[in-house]
C-alpha positions in Angstrom: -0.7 15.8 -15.9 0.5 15.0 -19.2 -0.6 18.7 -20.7 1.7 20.0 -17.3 4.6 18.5 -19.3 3.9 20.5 -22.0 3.2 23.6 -20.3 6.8 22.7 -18.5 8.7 22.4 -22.7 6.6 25.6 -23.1 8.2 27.6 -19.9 11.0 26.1 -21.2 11.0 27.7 -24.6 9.9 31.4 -23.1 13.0 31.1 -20.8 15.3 30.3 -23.3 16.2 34.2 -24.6 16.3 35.6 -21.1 19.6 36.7 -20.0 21.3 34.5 -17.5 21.0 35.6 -14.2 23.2 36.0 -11.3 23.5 33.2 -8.7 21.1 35.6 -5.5 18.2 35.9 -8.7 18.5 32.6 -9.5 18.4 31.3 -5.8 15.3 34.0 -5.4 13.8 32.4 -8.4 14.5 29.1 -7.4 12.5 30.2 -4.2 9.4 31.6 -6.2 9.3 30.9 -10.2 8.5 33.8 -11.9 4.9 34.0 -13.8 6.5 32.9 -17.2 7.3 29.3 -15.6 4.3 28.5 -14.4 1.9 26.1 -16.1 0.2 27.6 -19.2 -2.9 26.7 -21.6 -2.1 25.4 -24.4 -1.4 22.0 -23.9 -0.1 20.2 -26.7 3.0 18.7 -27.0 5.3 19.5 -29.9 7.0 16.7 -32.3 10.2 17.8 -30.3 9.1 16.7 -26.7 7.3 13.7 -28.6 11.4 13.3 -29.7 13.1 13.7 -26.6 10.3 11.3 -24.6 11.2 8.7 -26.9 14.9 8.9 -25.9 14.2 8.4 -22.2 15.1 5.0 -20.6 12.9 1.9 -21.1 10.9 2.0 -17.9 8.6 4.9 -18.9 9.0 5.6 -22.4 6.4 2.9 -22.8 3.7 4.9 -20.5 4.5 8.3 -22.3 4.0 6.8 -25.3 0.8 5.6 -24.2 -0.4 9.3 -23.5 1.1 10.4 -26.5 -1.3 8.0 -28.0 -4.5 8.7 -26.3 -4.5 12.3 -25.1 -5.4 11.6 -22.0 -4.2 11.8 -18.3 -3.2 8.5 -18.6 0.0 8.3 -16.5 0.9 9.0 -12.9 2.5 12.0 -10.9 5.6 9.5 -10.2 5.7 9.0 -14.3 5.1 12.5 -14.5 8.1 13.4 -12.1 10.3 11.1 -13.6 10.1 12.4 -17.1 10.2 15.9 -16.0 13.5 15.5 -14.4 15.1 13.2 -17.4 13.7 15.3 -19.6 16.0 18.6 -17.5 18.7 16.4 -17.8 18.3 15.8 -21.7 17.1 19.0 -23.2 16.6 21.9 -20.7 15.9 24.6 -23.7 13.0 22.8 -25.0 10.5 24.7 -27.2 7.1 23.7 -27.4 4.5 26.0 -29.1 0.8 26.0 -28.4 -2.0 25.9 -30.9 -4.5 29.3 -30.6 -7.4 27.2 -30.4 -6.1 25.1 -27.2 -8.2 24.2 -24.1 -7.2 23.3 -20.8 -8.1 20.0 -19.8 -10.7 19.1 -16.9 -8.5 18.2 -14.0 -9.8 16.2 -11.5 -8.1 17.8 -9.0 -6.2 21.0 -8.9 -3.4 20.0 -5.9 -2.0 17.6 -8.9 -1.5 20.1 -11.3 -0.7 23.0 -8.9 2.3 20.8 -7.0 3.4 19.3 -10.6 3.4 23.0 -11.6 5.7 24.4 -8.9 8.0 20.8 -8.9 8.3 21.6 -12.7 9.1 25.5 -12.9 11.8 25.2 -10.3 13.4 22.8 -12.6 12.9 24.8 -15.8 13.9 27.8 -14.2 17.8 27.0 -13.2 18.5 24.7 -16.4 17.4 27.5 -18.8 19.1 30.2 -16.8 22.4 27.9 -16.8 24.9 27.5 -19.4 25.3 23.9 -21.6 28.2 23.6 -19.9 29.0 20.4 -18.5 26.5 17.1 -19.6 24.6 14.0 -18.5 26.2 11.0 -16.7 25.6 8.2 -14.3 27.7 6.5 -11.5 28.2 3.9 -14.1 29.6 5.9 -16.1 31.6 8.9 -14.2 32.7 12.3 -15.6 33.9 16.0 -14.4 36.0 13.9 -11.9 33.2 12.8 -9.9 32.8 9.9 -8.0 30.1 8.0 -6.6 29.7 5.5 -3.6 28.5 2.4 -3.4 27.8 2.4 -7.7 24.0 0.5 -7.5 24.3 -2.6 -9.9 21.6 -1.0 -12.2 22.1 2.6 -13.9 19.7 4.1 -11.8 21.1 7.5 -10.4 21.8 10.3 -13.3 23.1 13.4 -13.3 24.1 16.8 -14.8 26.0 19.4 -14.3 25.4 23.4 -15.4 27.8 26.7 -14.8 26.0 29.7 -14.0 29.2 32.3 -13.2 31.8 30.5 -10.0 28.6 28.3 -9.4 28.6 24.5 -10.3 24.5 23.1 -9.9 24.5 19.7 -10.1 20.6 18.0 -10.8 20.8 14.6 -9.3 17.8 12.3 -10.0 17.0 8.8 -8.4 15.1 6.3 -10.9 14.9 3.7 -7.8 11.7 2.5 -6.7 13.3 2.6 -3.0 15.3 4.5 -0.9 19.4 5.3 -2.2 21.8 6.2 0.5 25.0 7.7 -1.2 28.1 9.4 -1.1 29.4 12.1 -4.4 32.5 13.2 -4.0 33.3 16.3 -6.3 36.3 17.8 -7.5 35.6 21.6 -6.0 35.7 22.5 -2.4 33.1 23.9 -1.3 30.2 23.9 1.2 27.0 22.2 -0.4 23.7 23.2 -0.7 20.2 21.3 -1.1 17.6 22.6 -3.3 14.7 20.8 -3.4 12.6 21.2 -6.7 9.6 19.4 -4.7 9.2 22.7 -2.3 11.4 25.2 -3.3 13.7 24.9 0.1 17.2 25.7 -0.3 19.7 24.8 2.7 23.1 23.8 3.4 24.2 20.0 3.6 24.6 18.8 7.1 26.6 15.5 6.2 29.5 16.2 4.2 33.3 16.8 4.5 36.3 18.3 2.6 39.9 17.9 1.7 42.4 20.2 -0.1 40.8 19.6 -3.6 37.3 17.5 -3.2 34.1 17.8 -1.8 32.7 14.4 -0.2 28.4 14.7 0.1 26.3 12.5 2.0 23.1 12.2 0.1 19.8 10.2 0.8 17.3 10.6 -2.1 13.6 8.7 -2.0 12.1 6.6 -4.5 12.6 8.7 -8.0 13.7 11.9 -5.9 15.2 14.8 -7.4 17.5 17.6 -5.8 19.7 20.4 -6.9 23.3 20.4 -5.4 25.2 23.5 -5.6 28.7 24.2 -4.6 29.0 28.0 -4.3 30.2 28.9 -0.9 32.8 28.6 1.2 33.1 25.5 3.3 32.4 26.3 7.1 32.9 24.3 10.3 29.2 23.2 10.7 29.0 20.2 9.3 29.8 16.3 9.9 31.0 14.0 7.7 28.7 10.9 8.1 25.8 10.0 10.4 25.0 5.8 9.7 21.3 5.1 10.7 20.6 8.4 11.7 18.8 11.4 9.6 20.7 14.3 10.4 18.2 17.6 11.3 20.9 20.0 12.7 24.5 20.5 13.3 26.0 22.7 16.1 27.5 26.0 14.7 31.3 24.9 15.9 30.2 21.3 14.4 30.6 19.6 17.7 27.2 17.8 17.7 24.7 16.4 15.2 20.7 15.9 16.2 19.1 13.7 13.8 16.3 11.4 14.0 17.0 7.2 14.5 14.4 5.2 12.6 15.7 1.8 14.2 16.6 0.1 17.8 20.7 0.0 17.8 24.0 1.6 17.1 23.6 5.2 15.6 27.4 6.4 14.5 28.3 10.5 13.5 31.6 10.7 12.4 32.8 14.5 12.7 35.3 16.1 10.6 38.9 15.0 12.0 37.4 11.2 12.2 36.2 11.3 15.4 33.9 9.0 15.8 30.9 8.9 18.5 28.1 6.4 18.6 24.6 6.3 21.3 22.5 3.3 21.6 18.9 3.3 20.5 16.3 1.2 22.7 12.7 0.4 22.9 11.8 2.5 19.8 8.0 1.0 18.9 7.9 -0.9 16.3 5.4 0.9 13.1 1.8 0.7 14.2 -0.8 -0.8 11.6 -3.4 1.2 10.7 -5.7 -1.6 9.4 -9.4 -1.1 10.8 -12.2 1.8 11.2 -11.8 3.6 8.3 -14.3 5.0 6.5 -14.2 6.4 3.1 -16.3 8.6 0.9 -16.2 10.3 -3.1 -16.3 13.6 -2.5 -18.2 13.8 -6.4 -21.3 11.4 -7.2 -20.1 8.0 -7.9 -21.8 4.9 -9.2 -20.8 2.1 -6.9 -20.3 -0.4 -9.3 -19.6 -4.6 -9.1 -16.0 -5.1 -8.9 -15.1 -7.8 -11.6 -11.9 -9.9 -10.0 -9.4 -10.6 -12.5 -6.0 -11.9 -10.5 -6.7 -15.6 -9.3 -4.4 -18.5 -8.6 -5.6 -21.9 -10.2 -5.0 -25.1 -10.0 -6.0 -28.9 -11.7 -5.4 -31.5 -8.4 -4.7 -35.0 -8.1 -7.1 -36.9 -6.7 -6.2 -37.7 -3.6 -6.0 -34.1 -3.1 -9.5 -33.1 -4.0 -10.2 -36.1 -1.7 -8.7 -34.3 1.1 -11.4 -31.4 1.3 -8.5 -28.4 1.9 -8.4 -27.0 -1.6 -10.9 -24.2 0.0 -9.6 -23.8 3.4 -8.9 -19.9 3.5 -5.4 -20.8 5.5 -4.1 -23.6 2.8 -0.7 -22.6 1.0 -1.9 -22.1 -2.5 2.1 -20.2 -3.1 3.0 -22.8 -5.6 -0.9 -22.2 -7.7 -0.8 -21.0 -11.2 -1.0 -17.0 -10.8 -3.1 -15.7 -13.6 -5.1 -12.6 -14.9 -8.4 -13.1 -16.7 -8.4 -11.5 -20.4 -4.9 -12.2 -21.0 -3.5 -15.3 -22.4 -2.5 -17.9 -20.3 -0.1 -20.9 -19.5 -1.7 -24.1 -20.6 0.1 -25.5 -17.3 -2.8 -23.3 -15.8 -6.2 -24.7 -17.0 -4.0 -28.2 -18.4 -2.4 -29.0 -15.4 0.8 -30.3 -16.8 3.4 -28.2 -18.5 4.8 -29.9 -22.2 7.9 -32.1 -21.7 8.0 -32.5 -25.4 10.3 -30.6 -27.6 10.6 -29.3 -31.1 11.9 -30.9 -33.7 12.8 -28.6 -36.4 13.3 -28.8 -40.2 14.5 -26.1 -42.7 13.1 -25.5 -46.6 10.4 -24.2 -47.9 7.5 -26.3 -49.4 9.6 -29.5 -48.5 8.5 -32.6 -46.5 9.9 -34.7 -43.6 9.3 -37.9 -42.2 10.1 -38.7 -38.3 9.9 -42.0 -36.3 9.8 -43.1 -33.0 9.8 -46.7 -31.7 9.1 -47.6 -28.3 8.0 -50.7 -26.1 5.0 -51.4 -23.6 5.4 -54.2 -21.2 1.5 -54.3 -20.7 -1.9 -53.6 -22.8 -2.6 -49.7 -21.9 -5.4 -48.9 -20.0 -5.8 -45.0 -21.2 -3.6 -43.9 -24.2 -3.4 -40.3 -26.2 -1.8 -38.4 -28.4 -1.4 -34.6 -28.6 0.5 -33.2 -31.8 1.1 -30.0 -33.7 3.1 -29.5 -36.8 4.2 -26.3 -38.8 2.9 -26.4 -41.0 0.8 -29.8 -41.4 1.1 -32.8 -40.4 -0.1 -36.4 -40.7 0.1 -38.9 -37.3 0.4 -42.8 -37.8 0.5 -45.0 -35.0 1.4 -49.0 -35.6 1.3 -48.3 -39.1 -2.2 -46.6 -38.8 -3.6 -43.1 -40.0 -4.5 -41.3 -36.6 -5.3 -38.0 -37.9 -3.6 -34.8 -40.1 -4.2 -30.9 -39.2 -2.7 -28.0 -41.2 -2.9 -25.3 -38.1 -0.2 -25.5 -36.0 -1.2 -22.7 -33.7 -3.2 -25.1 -31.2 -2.7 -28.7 -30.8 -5.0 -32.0 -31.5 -5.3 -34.7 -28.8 -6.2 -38.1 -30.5 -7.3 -41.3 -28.1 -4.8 -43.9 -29.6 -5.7 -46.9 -27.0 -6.9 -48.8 -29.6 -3.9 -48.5 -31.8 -1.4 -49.4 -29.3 -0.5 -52.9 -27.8 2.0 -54.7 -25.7 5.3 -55.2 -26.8 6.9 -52.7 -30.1 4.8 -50.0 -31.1 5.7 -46.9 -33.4 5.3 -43.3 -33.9 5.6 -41.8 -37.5 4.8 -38.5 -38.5 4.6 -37.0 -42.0 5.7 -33.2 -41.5 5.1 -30.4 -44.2 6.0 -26.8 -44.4 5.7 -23.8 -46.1 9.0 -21.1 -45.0 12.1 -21.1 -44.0 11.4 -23.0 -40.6 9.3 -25.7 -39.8 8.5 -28.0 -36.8 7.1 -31.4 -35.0 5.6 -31.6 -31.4 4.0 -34.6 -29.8 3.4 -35.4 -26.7 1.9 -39.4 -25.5 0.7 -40.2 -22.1 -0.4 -44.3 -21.8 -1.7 -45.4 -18.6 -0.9 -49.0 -18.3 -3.6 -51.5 -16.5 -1.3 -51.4 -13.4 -1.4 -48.0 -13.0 2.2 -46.9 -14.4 2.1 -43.9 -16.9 4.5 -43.8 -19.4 5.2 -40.7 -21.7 6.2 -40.7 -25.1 7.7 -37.0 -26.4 9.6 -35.5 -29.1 13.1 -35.2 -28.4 16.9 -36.5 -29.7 15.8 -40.2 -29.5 13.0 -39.5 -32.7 15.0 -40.2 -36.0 14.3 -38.2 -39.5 14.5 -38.8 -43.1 13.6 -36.9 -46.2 12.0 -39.7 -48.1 11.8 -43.5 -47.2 9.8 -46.6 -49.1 6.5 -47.6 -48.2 6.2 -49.2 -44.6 8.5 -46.3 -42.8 5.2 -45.7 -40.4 5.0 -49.5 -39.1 7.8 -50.4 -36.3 8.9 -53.3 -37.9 10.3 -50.8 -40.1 14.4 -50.3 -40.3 15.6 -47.1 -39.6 18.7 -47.5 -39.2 20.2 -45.3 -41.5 18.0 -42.3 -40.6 19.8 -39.5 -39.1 18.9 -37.2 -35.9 16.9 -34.5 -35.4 17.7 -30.8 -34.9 16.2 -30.5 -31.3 14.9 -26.6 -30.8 13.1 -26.9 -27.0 10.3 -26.8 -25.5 6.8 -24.1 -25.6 6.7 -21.6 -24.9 10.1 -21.3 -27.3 9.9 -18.9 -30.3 8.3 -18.4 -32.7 5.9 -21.2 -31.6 4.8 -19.3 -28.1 2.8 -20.8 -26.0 0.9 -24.3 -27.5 -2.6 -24.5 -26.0 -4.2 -28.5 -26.2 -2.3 -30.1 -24.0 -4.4 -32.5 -21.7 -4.5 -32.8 -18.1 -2.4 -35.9 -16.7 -4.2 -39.0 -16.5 -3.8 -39.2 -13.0 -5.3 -35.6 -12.8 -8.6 -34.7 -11.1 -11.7 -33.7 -13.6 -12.0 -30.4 -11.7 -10.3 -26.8 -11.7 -10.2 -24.8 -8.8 -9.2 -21.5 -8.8 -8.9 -19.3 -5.2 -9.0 -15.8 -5.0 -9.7 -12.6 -2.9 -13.3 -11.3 -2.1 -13.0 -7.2 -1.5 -14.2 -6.4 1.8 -18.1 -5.4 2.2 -18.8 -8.4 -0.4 -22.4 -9.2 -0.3 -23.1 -11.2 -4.1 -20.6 -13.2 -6.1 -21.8 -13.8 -9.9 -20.0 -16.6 -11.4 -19.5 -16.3 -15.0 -22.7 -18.4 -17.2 -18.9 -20.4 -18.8 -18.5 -22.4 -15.6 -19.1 -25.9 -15.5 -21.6 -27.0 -12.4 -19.4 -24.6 -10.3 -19.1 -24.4 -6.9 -18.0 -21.5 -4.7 -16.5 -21.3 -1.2 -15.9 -18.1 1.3 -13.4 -18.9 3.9 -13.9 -22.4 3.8 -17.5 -22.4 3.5 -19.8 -23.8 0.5 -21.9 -20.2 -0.4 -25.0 -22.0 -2.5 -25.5 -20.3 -5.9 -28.3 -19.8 -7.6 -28.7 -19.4 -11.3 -25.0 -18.5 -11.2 -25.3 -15.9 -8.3 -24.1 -16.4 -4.4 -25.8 -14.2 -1.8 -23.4 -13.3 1.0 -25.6 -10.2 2.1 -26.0 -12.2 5.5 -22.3 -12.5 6.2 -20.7 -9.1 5.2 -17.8 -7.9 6.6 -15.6 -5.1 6.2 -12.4 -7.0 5.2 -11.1 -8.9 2.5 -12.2 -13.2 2.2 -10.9 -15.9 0.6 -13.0 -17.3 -2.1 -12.8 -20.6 -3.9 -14.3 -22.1 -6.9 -14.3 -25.5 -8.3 -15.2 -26.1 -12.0 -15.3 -29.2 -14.4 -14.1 -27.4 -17.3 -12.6 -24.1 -18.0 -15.4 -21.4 -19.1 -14.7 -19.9 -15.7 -11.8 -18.1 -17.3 -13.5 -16.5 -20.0 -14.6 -13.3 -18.3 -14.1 -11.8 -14.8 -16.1 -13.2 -11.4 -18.7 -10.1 -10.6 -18.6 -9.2 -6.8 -20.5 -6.4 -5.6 -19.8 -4.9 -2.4 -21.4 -2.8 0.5 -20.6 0.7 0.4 -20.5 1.0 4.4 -18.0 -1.4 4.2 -15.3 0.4 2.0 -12.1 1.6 3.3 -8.3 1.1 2.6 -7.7 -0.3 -0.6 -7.6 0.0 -4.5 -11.1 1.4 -5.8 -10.7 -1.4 -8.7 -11.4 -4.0 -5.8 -14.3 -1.8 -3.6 -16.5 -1.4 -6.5 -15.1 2.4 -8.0 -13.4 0.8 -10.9 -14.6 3.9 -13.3 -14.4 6.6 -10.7 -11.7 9.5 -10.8 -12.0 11.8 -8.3 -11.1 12.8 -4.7 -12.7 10.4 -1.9 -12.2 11.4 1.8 -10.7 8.6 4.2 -11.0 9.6 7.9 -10.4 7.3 11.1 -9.9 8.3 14.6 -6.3 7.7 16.3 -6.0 7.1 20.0 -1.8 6.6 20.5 -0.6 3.6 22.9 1.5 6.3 25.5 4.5 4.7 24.3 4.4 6.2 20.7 3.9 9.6 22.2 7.3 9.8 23.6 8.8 10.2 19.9 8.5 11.7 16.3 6.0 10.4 14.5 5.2 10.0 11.0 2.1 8.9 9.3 3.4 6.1 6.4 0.1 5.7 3.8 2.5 2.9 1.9 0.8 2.8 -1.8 -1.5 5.6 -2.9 -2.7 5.9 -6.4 -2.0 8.4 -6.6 -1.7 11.8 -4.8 -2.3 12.1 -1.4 -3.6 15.3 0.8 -3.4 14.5 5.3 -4.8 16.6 8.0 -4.5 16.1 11.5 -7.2 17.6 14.0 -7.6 19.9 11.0 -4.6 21.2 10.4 -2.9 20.8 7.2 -0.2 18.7 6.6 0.7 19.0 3.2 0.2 16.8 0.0 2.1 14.1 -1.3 2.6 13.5 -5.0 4.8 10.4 -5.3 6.3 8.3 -3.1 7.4 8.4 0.0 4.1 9.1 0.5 5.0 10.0 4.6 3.9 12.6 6.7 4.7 14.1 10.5 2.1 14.2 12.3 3.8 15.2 15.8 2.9 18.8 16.4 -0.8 18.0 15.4 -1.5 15.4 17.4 -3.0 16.2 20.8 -4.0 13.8 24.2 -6.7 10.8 23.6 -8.2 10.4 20.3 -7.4 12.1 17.1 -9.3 13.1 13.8 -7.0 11.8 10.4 -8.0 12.8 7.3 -6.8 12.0 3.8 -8.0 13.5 0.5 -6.9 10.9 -2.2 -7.1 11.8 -6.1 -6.4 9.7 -8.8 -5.9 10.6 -13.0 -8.4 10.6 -15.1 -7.5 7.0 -17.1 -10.6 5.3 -15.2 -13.2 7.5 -16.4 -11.4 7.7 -19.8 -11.6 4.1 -19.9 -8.5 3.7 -21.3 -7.3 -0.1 -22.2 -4.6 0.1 -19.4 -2.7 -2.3 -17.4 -4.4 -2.6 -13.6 -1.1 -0.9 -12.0 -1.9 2.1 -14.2 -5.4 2.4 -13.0 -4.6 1.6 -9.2 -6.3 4.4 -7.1 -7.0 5.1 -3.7 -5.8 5.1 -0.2 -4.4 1.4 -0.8 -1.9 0.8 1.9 -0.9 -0.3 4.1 -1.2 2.6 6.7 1.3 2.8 9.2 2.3 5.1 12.0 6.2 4.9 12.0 8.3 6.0 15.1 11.4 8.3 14.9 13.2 9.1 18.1 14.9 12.8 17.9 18.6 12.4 19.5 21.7 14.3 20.1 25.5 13.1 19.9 29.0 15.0 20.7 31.6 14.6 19.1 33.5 15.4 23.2 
């Protein structure tokens, strides 16, 4: 997909001489790209794309950078499309040359680079047979005299507008992740037209209306959608101005009615030219249907079902009482306020500590100087448990009472030091002897004493410490006067720059030993391997202890084809050194991301198929076929007959005319990129593939409204 962006820069650059055409070739081409538009080999990208990809906005410069980097097919159709489109709006005469030598990659699948083709020539074609005239903006940012309604709070709809002759062609792109409902008014008067780069279709706007001197569109565009509007023609009488809850399919030739289809139960309003408003009441339209069981799925190239190695768990130190309560593994407990993490990466210390710093910073400015800082405090009772955890940049030396507690010079991780014996009833003292090397330096401590009765008192850095440059001997005992010390320079607490995140802090004292840490078992599980780290783990599957053996917990007994809740309990925290290995059945595999049903590596197609029998009550309206999340193209077929594929999202299909009485045959071909064979080091939402979900079927009821 990545070399299709180059072979788009490259039809880009043998357009670029061609004579501009007149606005029937251009619709004709529009229609059918010539031959020189089509994807090409020689796919290499020139420094000048490299340039212009580097100018797109933050939320997928990143991932083009990243396949700029590797050379690999490491991004998906929806980054694909969205780059495409900026980069139409940005540079449309882009030359990209290819090197003699030059291969074509090995696609995985050819419907990818066939539909990213045709989406891509279309746009090529009308910017380099349009004139510069005219230039990129946003709703946040109007120009040309064009307004937009309601402006979204983020930048997230751009546009440009070209001149070819009387024509104005106006490329409007969504950067949404959802749905935008709109209204452009333009300073022309005209009748719009739609041309949709996705399949080449060109037709008139049914929702729009005009005055002596503007044009007002009614536009809907999908998650990162793209369309051409073009205001050419004269205005004519079939149209309506504004159809609320309703997608409009036709208008009467007099403009006296509006069909459309109502995708909710209540009020569906047309206004008609003249404001005349009519309205009709939707009722009992089904609610969407789940698609959730009796799949089956199947790689249509040999794969190596591998173990899927779960990453994403939520983990948690209790208190005691609530490990005493037994729930911590029950598969219906609330674990929404657990510690979300992802193995590999670094983590909170709230996560494996249980307790999240309440100390602060203390800063101190010079390089190679020195510090002193004090802290006197009171304890109405002999402690029962007493520590102290410190960190200095860059070294520091801890006394307690007077007493030498310990010194480190690596302030990256902190030191916990049991100071029980140190501390008594009554005064007590904390000095520290700070040193550092740079501009910036800094102190940290953090005491937790558990008295005999039970009462925990904490002890922190913050604005009640004291500081000093120098001071005579005896500053570190609390008999000491400080008096005429003066404050500290209070920064905040971790994970504040530069300092980051400080790993050593201790669980509570009131804290359970264990961890436990709850996660998702893919469905068809039939052998958990818990990793050699753990400390005499234990392991639970919805609720129930699941013995292990030499690390390994045989659940071939008990598969089932949906997803479990698993729970572990540990005494330390090794567990989160390397993933938990599940492997799965392969009868057992059906909707949801190959990373978690054992085809981590695997890029490819795979065939889902399931057989539909429709309650009578859906068959009384439009129906559509909602796959929610692919990764990452999607091909459907209904009692074999083609539906189409689906490169980005909405990934939605009708299904009506192919449907027939009792039960049906539903078929999807899914194809993902090529990153998980390449195995690239990418994020897990770059890698997500397959028919993931969920599958819905989604009702639409066709209806009719006069405006008499």
């Amino acid at each position: 997909m990545l070399r299709v962006m180059a072979a788009l820069a490259l039809a880009a650059g043998l357009l670029c001489a061609a004579t501009r055409a007149g606005e029937d070739e251009l619709a004709t081409g529009f229609r059918n790209p010539p031959a020189a538009c089509r994807p090409a080999e020689g796919w290499f990208l020139s420094k000048a794309f490299a340039e212009t990809v580097a100018k797109c906005p933050d939320e997928f410069r990143g991932a083009f950078q990243v396949a700029l980097a590797d050379g690999g097919l490491s991004t998906t159709p929806e980054e694909v499309k969205r780059v495409t489109t900026w980069q139409a709006l940005a540079d449309p005469a882009l030359i990209t040359s290819a090197k003699p030598d030059a291969k074509p990659p090995t696609q995985p699948y050819a419907a990818v680079a066939k539909g990213l083709g045709d989406f891509a020539a279309r746009i090529v074609f009308l910017c380099s047979k349009t004139t510069g005239e005219g230039g990129v903006f946003t709703q946040a940012k109007a120009a040309h005299g064009i307004t937009i309604y309601p402006p979204p709070a983020e930048p997230v709809l751009f546009l440009v507008r070209r001149k070819l002759g009387e024509a104005d062609f106006y490329l409007v792109t969504s950067q949404a992740h959802i749905d935008l409902v709109f209204t452009i008014t333009f300073p022309r008067v005209a009748e719009p037209e739609i041309w949709d780069p996705e399949d080449g279709s060109i037709a008139p706007a049914l929702t729009y209306d005009v005055t002596e001197k503007t044009t007002m569109l009614n536009l809907r565009l999908p998650p990162y959608g793209a369309v051409f509007v073009v205001l050419r023609k004269p205005p004519t009488k079939q149209h309506v101005v504004f159809a609320p809850a309703l997608q409009a399919t036709a208008v009467e030739p007099d403009g006296s009615a509006v069909t459309g289809l109502a995708r909710t139960n209540g009020l569906c309003s047309v206004m008609f030219t003249g404001q005349r408003m009519k309205s009709t009441m939707v009722r009992d339209l089904p609610p969407p249907l789940p698609i959730a069981t009796g799949w089956t799925m199947k790689t249509q190239q040999p794969a190596k079902r591998l173990g899927v190695g779960i990453v994403a768990l939520k983990i948690k130190r209790p208190s005691v009482e609530e490990e005493k309560a037994g729930k911590l593994a029950a598969p219906d407990l609330d674990d929404s306020d657990w510690q979300a993490i992802e193995i590999g990466k670094p983590q909170p210390v709230a996560a494996v500590g249980g307790a999240e710093w309440q100390a602060n910073w203390l800063g101190m400015h010079g390089n190679n100087e020195e510090r002193l800082f004090r802290k006197t405090f009171d304890l109405p009772e002999e402690p029962d448990l007493a520590t102290a955890t410190i960190t200095g940049d860059n070294g520091y030396e801890l006394f307690v009472n007077g007493e030498k507690a310990g010194a480190d010079g690596n302030w990256n991780e902190a030191e916990t030091y049991n100071i029980k014996k140190l501390l008594h009833k009554g005064s007590n003292a904390f000095a520290v002897h700070l040193t550092n090397q740079g501009d910036v330096g800094a102190l940290l401590l953090e005491s937790r004493i558990r008295l005999a009765s039970g009462r925990l008192i904490r002890v922190v850095t913050d604005a009640t410490w004291k500081m000093a440059e120098k001071a005579p001997d005896g500053w570190q005992k609390p008999d000491f006067d400080d008096k005429a010390w003066g404050k500290v320079d209070v920064i905040g607490k971790p994970p504040i720059r530069p300092w980051g995140e400080v790993p050593g802090l201790p669980p509570d004292p009131e804290a359970a030993e264990s961890i436990w840490c709850r996660f998702t078992l893919p469905a068809g599980a039939k052998s958990v391997t818990v990793p050699a780290g753990a400390k005499e783990p234990k392991l639970f599957v919805d609720g129930q202890e699941a013995p292990l053996k030499d690390g390994v917990a045989d659940l071939s007994a008990s598969v089932q084809n949906k997803p479990r809740v698993a729970a572990l309990r540990t005494l330390g925290v090794g567990t989160l050194d390397k993933p938990i290995l599940c492997e799965c059945s392969e009868s057992a595999v059906g909707v949801g991301s190959w990373l978690f049903v054992g085809y981590p590596t695997y890029s490819g197609l795979a065939d889902y198929m399931v057989s539909l029998d429709l309650p009578d009550a859906y068959r009384k309206e439009r129906l559509f076929l909602d796959l929610g999340e692919v990764g990452c193209v999607a091909q459907v077929s209904v009692n074999g007959k083609d539906l189409g594929a689906r490169l980005w999202p909405p990934h939605l299909f009708d299904i009506t005319d192919a449907l027939k009485p009792g039960a049906n045959a539903v078929k999807i071909a899914v194809a993902n990129t090529a990153a998980n064979s390449l195995g690239r080091d990418l994020p897990a939402d770059r890698l997500a593939a397959g028919l993931i979900g969920p599958v819905r079927i989604v009702c639409k009821r066709l209806v009719s409204i006069k405006a008499d």
